[in-house]
PDB file as gemmi writes it, atoms N, CA and C in Angstrom:
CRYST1    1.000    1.000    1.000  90.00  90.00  90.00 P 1                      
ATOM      1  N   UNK A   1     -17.743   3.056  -6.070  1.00  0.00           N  
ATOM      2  CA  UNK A   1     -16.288   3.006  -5.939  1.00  0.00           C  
ATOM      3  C   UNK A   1     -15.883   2.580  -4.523  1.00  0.00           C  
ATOM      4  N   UNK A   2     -16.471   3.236  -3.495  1.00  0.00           N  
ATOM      5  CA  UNK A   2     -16.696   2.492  -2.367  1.00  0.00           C  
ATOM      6  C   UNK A   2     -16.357   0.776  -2.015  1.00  0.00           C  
ATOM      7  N   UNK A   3     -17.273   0.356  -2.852  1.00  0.00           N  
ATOM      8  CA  UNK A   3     -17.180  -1.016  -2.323  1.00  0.00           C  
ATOM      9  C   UNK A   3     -15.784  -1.614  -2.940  1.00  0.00           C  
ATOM     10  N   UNK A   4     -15.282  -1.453  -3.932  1.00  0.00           N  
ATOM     11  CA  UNK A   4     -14.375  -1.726  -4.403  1.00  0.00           C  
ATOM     12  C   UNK A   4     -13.253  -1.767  -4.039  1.00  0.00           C  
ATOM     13  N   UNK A   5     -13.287   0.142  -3.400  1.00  0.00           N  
ATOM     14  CA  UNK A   5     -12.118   0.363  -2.621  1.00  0.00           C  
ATOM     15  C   UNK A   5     -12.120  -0.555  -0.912  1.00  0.00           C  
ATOM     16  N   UNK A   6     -13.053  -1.131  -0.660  1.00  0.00           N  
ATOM     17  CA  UNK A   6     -13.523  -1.791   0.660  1.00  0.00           C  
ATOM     18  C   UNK A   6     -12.737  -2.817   0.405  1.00  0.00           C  
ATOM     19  N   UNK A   7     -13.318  -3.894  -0.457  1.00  0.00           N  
ATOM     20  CA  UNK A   7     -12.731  -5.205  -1.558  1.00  0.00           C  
ATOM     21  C   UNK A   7     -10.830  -4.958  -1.536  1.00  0.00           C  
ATOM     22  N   UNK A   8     -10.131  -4.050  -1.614  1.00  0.00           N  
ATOM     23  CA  UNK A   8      -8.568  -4.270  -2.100  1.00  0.00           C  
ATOM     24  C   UNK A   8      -8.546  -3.690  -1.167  1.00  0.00           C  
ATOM     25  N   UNK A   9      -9.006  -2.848  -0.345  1.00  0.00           N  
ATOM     26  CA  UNK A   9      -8.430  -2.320   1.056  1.00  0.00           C  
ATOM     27  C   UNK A   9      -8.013  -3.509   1.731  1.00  0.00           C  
ATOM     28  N   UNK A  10      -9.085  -4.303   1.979  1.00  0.00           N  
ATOM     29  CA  UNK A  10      -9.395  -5.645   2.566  1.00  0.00           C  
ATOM     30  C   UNK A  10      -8.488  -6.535   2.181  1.00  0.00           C  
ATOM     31  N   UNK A  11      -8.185  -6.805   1.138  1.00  0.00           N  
ATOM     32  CA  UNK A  11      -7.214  -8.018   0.386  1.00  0.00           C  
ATOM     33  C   UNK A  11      -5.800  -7.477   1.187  1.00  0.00           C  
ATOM     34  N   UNK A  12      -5.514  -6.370   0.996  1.00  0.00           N  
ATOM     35  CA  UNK A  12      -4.126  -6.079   1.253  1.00  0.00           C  
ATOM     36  C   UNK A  12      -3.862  -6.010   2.792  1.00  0.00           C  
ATOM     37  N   UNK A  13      -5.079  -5.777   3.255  1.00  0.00           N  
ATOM     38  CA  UNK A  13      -5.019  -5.699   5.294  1.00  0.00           C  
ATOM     39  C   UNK A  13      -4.469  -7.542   5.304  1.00  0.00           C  
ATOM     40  N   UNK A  14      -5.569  -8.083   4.723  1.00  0.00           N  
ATOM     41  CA  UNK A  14      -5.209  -9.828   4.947  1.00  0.00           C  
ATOM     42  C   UNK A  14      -3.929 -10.008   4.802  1.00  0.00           C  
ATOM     43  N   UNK A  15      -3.239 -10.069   3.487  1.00  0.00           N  
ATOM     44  CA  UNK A  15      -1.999 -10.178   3.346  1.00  0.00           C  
ATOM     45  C   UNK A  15      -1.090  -9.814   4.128  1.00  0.00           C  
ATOM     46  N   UNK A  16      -1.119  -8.553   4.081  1.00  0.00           N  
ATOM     47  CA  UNK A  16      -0.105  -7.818   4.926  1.00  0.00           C  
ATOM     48  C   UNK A  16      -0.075  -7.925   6.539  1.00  0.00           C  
ATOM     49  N   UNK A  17      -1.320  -8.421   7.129  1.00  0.00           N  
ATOM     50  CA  UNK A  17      -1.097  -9.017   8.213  1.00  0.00           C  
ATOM     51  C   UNK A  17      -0.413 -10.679   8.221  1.00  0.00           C  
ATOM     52  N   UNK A  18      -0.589 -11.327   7.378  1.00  0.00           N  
ATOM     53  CA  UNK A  18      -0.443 -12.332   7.087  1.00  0.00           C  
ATOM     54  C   UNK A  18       1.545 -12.742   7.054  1.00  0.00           C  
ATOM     55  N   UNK A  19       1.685 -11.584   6.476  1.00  0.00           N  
ATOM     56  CA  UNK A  19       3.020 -11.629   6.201  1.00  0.00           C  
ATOM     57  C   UNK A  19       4.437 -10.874   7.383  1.00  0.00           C  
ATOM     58  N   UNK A  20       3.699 -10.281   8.036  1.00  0.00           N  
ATOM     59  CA  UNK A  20       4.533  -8.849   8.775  1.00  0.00           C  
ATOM     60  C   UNK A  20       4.150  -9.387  10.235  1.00  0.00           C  
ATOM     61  N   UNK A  21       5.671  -8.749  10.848  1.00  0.00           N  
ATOM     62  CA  UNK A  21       5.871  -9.293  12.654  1.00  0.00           C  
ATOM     63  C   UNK A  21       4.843  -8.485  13.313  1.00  0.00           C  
ATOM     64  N   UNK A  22       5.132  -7.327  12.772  1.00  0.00           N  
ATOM     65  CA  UNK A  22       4.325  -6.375  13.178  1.00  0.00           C  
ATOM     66  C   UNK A  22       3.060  -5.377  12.744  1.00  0.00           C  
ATOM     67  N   UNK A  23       2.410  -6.164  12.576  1.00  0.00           N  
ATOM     68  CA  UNK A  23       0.803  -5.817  12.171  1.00  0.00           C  
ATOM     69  C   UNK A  23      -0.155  -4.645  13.229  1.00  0.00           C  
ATOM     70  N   UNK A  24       0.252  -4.344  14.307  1.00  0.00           N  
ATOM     71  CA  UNK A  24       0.173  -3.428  15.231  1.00  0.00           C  
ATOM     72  C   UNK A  24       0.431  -2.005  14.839  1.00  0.00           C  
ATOM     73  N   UNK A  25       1.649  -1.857  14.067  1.00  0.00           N  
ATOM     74  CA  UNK A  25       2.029  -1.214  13.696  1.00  0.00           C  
ATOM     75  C   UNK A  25       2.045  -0.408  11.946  1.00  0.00           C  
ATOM     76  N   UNK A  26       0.747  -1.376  11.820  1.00  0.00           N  
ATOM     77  CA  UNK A  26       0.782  -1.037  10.024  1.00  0.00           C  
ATOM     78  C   UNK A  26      -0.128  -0.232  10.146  1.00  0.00           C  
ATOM     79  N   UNK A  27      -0.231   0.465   8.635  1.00  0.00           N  
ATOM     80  CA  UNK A  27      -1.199   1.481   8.829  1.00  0.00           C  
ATOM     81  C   UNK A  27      -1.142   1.376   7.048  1.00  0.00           C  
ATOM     82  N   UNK A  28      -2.942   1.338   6.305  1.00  0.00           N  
ATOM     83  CA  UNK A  28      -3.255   1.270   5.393  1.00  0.00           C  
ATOM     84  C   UNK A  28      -3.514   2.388   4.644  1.00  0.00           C  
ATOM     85  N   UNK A  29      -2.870   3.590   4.146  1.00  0.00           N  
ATOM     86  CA  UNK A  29      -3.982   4.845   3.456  1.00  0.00           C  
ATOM     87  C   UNK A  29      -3.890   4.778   1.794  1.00  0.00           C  
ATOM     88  N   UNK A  30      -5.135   5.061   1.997  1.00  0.00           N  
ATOM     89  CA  UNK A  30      -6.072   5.533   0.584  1.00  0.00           C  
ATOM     90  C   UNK A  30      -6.294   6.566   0.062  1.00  0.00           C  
ATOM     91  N   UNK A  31      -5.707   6.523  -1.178  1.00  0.00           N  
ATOM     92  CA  UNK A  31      -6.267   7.867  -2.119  1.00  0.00           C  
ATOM     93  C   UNK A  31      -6.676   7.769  -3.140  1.00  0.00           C  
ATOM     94  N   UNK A  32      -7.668   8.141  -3.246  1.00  0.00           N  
ATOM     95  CA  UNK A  32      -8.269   8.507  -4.575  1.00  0.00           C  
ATOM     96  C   UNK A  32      -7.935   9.544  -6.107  1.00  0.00           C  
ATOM     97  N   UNK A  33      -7.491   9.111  -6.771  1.00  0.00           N  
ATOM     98  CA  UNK A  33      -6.232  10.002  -7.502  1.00  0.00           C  
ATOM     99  C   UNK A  33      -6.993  10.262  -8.710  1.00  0.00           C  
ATOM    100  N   UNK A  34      -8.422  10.135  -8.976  1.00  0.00           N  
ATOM    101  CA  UNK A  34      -9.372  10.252 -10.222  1.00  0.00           C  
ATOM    102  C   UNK A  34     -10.446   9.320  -9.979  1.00  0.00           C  
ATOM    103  N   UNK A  35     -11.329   9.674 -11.383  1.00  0.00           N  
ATOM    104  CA  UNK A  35     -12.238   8.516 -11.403  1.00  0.00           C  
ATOM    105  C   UNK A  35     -11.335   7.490 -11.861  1.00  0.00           C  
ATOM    106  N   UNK A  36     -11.488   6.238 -10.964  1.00  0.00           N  
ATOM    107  CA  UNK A  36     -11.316   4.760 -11.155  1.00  0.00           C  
ATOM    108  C   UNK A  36      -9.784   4.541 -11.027  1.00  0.00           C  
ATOM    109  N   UNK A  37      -9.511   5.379 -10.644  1.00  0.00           N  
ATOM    110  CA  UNK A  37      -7.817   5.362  -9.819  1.00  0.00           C  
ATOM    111  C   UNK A  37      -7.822   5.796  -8.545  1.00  0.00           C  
ATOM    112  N   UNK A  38      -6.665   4.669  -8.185  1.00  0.00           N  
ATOM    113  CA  UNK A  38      -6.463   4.481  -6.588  1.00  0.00           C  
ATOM    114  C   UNK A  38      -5.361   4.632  -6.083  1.00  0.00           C  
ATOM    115  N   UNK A  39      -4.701   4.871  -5.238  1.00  0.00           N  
ATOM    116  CA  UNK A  39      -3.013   4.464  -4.770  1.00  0.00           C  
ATOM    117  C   UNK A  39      -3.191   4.151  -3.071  1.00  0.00           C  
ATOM    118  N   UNK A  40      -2.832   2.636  -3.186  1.00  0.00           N  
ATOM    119  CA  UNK A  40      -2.753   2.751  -1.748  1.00  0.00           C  
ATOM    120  C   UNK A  40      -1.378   2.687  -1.170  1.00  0.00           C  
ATOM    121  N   UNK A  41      -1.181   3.004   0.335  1.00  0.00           N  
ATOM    122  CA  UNK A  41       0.676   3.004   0.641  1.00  0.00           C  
ATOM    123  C   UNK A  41       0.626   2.515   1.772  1.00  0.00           C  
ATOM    124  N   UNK A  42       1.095   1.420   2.132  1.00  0.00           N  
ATOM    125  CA  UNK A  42       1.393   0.540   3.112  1.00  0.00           C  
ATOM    126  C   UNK A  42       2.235   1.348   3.945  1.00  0.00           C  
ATOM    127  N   UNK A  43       2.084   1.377   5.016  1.00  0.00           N  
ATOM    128  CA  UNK A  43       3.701   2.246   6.033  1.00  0.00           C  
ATOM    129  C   UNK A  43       3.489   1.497   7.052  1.00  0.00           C  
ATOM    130  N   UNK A  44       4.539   0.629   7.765  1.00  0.00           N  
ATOM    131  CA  UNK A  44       4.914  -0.489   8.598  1.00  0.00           C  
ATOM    132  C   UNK A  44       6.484   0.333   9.341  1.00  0.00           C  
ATOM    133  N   UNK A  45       6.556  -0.846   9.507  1.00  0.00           N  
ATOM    134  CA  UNK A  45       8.082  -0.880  11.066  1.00  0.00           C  
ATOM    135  C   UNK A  45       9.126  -1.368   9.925  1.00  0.00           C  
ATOM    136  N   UNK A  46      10.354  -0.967   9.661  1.00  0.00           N  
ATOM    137  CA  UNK A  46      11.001  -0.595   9.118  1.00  0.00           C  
ATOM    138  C   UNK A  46      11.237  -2.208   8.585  1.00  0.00           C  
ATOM    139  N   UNK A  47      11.619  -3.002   9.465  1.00  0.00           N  
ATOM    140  CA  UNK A  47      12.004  -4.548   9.328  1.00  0.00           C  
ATOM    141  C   UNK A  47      10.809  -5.038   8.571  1.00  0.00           C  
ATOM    142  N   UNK A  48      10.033  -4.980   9.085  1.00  0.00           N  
ATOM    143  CA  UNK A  48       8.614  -5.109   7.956  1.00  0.00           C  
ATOM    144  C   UNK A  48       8.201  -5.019   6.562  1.00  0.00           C  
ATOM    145  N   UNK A  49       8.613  -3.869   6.508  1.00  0.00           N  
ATOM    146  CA  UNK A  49       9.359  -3.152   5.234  1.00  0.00           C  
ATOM    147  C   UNK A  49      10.057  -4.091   4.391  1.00  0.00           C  
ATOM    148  N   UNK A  50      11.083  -4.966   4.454  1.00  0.00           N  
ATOM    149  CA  UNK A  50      11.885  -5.404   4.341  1.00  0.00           C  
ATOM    150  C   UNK A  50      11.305  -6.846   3.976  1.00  0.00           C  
ATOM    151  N   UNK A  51      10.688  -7.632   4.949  1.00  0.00           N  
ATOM    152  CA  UNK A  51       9.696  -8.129   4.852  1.00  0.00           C  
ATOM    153  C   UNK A  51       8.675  -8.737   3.906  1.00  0.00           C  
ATOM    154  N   UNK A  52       7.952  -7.750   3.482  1.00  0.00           N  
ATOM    155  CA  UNK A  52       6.992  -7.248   2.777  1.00  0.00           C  
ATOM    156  C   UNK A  52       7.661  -6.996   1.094  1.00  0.00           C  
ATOM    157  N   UNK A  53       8.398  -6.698   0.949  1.00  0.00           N  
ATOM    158  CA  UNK A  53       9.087  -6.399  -0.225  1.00  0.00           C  
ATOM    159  C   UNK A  53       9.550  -7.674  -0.764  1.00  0.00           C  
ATOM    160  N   UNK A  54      10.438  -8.201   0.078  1.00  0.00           N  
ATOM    161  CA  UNK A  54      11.248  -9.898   0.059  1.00  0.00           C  
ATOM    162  C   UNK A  54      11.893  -9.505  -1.135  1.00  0.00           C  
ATOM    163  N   UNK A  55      12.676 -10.361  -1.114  1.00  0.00           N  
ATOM    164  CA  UNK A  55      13.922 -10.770  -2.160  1.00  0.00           C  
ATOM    165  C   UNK A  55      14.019 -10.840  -3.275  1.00  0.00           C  
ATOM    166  N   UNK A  56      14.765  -9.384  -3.671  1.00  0.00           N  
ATOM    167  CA  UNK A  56      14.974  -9.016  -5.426  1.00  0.00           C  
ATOM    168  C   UNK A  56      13.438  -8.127  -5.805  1.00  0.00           C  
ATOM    169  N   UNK A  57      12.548  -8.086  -4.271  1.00  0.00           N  
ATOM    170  CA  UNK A  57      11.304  -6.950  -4.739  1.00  0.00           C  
ATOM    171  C   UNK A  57       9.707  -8.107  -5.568  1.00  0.00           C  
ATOM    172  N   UNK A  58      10.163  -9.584  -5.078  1.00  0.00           N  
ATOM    173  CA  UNK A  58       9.780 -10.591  -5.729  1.00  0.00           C  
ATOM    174  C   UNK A  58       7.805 -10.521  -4.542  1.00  0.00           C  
ATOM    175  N   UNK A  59       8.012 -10.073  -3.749  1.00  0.00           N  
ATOM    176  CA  UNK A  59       6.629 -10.778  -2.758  1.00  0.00           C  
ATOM    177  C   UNK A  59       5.942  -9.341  -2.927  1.00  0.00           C  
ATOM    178  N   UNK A  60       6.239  -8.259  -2.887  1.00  0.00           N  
ATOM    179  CA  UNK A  60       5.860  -6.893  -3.324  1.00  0.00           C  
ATOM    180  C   UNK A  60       5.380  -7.018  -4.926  1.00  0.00           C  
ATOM    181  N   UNK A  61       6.151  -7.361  -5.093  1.00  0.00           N  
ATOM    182  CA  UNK A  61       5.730  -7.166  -6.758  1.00  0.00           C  
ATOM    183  C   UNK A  61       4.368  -8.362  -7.282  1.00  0.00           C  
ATOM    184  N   UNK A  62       4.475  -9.444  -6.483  1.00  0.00           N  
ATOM    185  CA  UNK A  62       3.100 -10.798  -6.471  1.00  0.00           C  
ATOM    186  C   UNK A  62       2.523  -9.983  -5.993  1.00  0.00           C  
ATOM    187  N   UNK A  63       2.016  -9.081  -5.023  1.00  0.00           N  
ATOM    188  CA  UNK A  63       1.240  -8.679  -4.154  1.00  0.00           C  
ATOM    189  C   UNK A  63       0.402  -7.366  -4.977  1.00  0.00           C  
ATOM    190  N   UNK A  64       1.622  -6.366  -5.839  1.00  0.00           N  
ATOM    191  CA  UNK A  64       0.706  -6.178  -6.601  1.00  0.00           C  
ATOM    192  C   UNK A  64       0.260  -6.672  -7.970  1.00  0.00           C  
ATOM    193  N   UNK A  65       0.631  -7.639  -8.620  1.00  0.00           N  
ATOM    194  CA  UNK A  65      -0.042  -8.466  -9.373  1.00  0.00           C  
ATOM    195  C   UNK A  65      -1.175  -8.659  -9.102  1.00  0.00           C  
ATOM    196  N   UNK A  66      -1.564  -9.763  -8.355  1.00  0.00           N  
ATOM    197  CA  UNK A  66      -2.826  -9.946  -7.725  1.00  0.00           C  
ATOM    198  C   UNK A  66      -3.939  -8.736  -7.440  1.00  0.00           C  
ATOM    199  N   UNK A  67      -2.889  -7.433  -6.643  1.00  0.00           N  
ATOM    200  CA  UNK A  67      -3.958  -6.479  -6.388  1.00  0.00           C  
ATOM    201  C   UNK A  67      -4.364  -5.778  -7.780  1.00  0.00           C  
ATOM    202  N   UNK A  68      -3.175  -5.536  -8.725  1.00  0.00           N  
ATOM    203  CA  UNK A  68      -4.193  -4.895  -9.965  1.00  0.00           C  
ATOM    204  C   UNK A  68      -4.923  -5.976 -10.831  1.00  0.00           C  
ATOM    205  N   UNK A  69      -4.606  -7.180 -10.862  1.00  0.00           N  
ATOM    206  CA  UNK A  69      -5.897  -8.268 -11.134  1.00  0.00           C  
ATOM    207  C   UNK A  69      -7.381  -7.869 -10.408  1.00  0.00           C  
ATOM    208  N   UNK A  70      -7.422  -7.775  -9.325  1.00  0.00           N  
ATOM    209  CA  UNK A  70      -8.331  -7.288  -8.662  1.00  0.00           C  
ATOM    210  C   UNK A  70      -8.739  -6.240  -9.555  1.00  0.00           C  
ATOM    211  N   UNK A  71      -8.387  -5.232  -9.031  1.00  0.00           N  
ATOM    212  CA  UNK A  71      -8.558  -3.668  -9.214  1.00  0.00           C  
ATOM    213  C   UNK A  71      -9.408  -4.066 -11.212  1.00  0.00           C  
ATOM    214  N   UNK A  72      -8.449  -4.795 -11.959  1.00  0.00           N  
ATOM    215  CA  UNK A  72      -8.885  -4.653 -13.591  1.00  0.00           C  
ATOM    216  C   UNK A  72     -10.424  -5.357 -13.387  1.00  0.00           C  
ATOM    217  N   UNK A  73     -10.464  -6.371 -12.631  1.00  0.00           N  
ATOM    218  CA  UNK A  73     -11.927  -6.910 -13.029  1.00  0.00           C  
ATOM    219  C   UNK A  73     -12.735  -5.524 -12.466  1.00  0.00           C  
ATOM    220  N   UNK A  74     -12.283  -4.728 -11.707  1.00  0.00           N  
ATOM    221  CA  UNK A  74     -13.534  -3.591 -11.707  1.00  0.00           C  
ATOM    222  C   UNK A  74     -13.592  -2.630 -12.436  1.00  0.00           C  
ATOM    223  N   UNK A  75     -12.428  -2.310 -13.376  1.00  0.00           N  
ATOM    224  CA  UNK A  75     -11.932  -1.427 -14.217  1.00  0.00           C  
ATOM    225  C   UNK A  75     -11.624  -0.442 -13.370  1.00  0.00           C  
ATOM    226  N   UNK A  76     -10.465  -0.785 -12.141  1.00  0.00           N  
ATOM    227  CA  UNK A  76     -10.050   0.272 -11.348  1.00  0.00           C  
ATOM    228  C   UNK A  76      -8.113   0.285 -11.815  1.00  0.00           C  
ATOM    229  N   UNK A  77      -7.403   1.035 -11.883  1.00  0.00           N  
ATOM    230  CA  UNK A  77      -6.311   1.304 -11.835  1.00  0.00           C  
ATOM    231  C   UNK A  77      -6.088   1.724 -10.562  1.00  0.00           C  
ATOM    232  N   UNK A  78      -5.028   0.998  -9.994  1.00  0.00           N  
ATOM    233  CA  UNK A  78      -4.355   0.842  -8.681  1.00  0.00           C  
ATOM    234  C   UNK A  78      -2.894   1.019  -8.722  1.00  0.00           C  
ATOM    235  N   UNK A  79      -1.928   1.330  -7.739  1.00  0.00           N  
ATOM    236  CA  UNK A  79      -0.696   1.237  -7.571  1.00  0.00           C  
ATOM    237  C   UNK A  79      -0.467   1.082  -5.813  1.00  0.00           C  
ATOM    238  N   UNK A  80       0.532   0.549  -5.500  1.00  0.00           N  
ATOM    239  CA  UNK A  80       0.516   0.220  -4.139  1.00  0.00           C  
ATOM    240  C   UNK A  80       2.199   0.888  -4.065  1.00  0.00           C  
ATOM    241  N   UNK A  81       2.057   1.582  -2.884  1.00  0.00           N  
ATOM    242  CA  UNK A  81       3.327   1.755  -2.194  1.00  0.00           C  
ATOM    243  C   UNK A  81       3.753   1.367  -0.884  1.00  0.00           C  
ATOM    244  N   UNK A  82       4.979   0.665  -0.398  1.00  0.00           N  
ATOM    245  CA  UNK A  82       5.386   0.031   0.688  1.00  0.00           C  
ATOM    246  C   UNK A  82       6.802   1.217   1.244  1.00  0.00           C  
ATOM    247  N   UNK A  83       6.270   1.675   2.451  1.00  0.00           N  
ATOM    248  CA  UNK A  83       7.009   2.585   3.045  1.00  0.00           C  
ATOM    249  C   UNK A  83       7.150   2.226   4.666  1.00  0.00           C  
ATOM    250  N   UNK A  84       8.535   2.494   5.017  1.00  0.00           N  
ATOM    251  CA  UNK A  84       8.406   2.545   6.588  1.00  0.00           C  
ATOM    252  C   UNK A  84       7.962   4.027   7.164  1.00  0.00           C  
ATOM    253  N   UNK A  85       7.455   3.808   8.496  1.00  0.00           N  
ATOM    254  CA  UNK A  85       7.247   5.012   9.179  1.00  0.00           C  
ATOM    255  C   UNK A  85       8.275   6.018   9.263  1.00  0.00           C  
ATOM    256  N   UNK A  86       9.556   6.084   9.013  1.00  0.00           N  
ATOM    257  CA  UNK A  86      10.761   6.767   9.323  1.00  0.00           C  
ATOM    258  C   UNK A  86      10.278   7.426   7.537  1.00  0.00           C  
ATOM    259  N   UNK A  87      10.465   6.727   6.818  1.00  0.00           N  
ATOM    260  CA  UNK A  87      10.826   7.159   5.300  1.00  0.00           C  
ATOM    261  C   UNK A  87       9.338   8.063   5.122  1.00  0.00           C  
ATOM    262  N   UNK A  88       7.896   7.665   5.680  1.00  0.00           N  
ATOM    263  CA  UNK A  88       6.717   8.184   5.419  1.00  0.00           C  
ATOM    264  C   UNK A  88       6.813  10.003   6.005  1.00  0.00           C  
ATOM    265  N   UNK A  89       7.440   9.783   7.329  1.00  0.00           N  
ATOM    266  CA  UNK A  89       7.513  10.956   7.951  1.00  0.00           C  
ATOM    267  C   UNK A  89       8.510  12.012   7.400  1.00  0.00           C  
ATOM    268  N   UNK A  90       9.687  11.441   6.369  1.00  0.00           N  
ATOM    269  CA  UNK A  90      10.496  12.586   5.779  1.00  0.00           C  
ATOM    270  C   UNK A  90       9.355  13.178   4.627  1.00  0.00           C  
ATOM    271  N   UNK A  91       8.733  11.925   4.097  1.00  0.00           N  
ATOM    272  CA  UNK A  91       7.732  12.969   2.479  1.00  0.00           C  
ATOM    273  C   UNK A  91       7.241  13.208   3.258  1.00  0.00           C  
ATOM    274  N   UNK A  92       6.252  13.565   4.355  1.00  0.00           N  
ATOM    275  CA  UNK A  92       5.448  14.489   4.911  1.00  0.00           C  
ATOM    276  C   UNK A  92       6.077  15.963   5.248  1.00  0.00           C  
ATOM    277  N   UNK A  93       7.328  15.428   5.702  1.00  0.00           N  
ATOM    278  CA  UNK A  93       7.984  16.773   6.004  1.00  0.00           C  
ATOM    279  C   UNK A  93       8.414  17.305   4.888  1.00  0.00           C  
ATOM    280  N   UNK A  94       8.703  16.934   3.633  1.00  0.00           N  
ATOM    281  CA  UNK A  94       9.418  17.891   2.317  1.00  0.00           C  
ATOM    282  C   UNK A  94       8.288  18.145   1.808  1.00  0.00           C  
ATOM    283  N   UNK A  95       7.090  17.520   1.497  1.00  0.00           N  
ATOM    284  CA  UNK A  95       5.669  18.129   1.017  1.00  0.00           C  
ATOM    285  C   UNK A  95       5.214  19.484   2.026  1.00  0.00           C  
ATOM    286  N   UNK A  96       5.469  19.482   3.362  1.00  0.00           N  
ATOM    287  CA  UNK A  96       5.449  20.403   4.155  1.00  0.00           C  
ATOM    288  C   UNK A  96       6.043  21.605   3.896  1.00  0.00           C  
ATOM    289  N   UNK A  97       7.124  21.193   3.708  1.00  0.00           N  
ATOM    290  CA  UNK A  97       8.003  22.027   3.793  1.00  0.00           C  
ATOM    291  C   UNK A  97       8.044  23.046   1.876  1.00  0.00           C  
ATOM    292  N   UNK A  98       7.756  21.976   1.048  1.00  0.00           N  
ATOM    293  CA  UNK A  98       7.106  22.698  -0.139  1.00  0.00           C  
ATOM    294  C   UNK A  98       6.339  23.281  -0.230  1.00  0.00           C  
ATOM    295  N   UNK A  99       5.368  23.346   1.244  1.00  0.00           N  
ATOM    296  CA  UNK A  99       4.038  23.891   0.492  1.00  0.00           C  
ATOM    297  C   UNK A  99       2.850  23.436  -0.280  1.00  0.00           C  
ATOM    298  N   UNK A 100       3.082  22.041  -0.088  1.00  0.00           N  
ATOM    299  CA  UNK A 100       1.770  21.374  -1.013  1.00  0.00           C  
ATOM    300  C   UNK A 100       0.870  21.184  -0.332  1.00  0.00           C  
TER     301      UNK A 100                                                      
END                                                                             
């Protein structure tokens, strides 16, 4: 599962540097949510964000096309989330603050 998760980690670092002002500032995490399920969540600089998503949700939504194309030839189920650092740091704080 490893290598796999290496393989779409990788695809989405390319892209997403590819696409964003600020690549300095991105940050890739991974979770493992079962066997052969994944979720990864992009968290960038807010404009980035913005960015990354593009117009009507159209370059986000190619981006994961491609990535669960990926993910099916390994028989992995994937989902990708695109968050800014401002919006990442409130769910940290209400999961906190729940108790999870």
């Amino acid at each position: 599962m490893k290598e796999v998760t290496d393989k779409l980690r990788n695809f989405l670092q390319y892209v997403a540097v590819k696409l964003i002002d600020e690549p300095s500032q991105a940050q890739l995490k991974v979770a493992e949510l079962g066997p052969k399920r994944l979720r990864f969540k992009l968290v960038l600089a807010q404009t980035d964000v913005a960015v990354l998503i593009g117009r009507n949700g159209f370059t986000a939504s190619a981006i994961r096309s491609v990535l669960r194309a990926a993910a099916d030839r390994e028989g992995v189920q994937v989902s990708l989330q695109i968050h800014s650092h401002e919006e990442e740091a409130e769910f940290m704080a209400r999961e906190g603050a729940d108790g999870r």
